[in-house]
N, C-alpha and C positions, 0 to 999 in steps of 0.2 A: 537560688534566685538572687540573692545580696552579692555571688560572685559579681554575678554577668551586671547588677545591676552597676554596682564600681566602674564595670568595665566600659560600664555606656558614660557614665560621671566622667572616668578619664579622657575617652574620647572626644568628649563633648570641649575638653580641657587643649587638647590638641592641635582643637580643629582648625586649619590654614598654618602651620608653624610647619616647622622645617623636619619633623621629626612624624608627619601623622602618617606615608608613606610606610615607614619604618614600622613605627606602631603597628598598621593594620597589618602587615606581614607579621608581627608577631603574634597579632589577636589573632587570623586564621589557623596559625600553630595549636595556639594556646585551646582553641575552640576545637581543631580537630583531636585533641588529646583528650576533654571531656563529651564525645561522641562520638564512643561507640557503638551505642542503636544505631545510627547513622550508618558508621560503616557497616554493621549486620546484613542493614537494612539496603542497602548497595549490592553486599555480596549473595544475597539472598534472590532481588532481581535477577541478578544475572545467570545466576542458575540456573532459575527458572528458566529465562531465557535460553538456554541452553537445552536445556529439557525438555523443550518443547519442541526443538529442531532436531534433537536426537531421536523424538518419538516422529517427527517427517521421517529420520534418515530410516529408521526401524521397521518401516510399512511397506511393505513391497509394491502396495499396489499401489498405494499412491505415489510411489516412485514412476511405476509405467503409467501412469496418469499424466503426470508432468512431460514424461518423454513422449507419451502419446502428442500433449495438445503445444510441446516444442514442434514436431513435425508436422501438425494441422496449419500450423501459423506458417513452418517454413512455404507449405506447397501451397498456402493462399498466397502468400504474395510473388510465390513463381508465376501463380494464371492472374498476376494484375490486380488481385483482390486487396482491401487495407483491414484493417486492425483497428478497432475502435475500443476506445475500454470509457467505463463510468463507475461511479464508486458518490459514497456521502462519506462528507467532514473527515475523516483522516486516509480513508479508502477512496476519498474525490484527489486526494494529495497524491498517494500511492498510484494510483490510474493515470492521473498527467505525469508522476517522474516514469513510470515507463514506458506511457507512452514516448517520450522523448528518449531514451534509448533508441527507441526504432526509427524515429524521423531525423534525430538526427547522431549521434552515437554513443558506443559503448565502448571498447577499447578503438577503434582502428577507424582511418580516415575512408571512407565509403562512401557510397551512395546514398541520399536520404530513401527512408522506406515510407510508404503510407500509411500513416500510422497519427491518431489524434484523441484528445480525450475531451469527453461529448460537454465536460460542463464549465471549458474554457472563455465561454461567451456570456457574460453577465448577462448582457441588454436578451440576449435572447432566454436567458434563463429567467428572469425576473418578469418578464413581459407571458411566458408559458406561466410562469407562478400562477402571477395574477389572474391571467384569463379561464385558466383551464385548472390548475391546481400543480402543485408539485410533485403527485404521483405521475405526471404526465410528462415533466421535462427532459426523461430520457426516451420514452418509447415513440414520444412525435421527431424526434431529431434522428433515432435509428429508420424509422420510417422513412421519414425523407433522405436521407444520407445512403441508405444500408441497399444492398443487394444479393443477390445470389451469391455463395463463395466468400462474402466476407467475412470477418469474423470479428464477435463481440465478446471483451473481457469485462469480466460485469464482478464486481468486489465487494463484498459485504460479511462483515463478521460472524452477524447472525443465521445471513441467507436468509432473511424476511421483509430487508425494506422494499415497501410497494412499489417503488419507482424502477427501483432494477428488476422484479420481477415482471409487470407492465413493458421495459424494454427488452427482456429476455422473451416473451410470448411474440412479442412483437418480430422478432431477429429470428424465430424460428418459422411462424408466419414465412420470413421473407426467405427460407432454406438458407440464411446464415448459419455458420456456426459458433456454437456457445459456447465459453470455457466460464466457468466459476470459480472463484476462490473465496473460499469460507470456512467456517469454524467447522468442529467437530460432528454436528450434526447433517450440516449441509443447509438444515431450512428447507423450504418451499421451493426456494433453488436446486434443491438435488432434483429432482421432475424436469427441469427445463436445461440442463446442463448436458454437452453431448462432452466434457472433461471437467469432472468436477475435482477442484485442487482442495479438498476439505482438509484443514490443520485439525489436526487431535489434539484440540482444547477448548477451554469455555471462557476464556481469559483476553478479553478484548483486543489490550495492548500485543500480549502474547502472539496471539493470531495474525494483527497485523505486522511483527517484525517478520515472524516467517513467512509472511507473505509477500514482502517484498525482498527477501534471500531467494525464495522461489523464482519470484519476476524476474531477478536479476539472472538467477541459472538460467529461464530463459532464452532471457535475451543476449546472453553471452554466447548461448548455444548457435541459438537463428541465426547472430550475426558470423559466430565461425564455421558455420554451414553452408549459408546462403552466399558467402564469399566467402569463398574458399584463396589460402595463398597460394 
């Protein structure tokens, strides 16, 4: 503690002179040589992450999972059909970046596809909150939006939150089809999923990077299928 605390004294000593540039290049040196928890603690993530993609690669089934509900997507948007997906807080993130892969692209200059993610519209999300609740703001917008043949990508780690499960009854209510991607158990979600993309793990973060390495297989796939060169 009396290093680091010097090193804020000097700092402090530096501060607008011609030399504090230089300094702090050297303080990140000097810092990253007393932490190595740090770095452990770096290469330890990313193993994990790794580990958790290797146990994706390792499953067979859920490999024909993925390729099942890549060709469900392809042959909906052959008969006219869109692609809706919804997700909360970092699965609400995940669900608009791909849905925008498909509207508008992924590697190659194309066509936009139909394709959007349900909780893009504040004013309409905030206005469902309040009146109705917020288990309701995906399954009223699938309702109103959704039809026969479409297909709803519904994101959730646990595969418990209410709202995606309410918009999943809802999407199969209307003979949409369901894909899920969720954690190792599935949740409440395994019942309502006609492809369920279940990651083998319990590790929040975990589940969602492989979730969107999957999305992205994908959507790489749709689009060098569905345009073909």
């Amino acid at each position: 503690m009396r290093f680091f605390y010097a090193l804020f004294r000097i700092t402090r000593f530096l501060h607008n002179t011609a030399y504090q540039s230089l300094f702090f290049d050297r303080l990140i040196l000097i810092t990253a040589v007393f932490s190595p928890v740090m770095q452990d603690a770096i290469t330890s993530i990313l193993r994990s992450s790794i580990a958790t993609k290797e146990s994706v690669l390792s499953d067979p089934g859920l490999l024909q999972r993925i390729e099942a509900a890549t060709s469900a997507i392809i042959q909906a948007f052959r008969n006219g059909n869109k692609v809706l997906f919804c997700g909360n807080g970092g699965s609400a993130a995940d669900a608009q970046h791909l849905s925008a892969e498909f509207s508008g692209r992924f590697y190659t200059d194309r066509a936009a596809l139909p394709s959007e993610a349900l909780h893009c519209n504040t004013s309409y999300m905030t206005a469902v909150e309040n009146d109705y609740g917020y288990e309701f703001v995906y399954s009223r917008i699938v309702r109103g939006m959704g039809k026969r043949g479409d297909i709803l990508v519904s994101l959730s780690t646990s595969g418990n939150s209410l709202n995606i499960i309410n918009a999943m009854e809802v999407a199969r209510e209307l003979k949409m089809i369901t894909i899920g991607f969720t954690g190792a158990s599935g949740g409440k979600m395994k019942d309502l999923c006609d492809y369920l993309i279940n990651v083998p793990s319990t590790d929040t973060p975990r589940i969602q990077e492989s979730h969107i390495t999957i999305g992205h297989i994908i959507c790489q796939l749709v689009e060098e299928l569905y345009f073909p060169k």
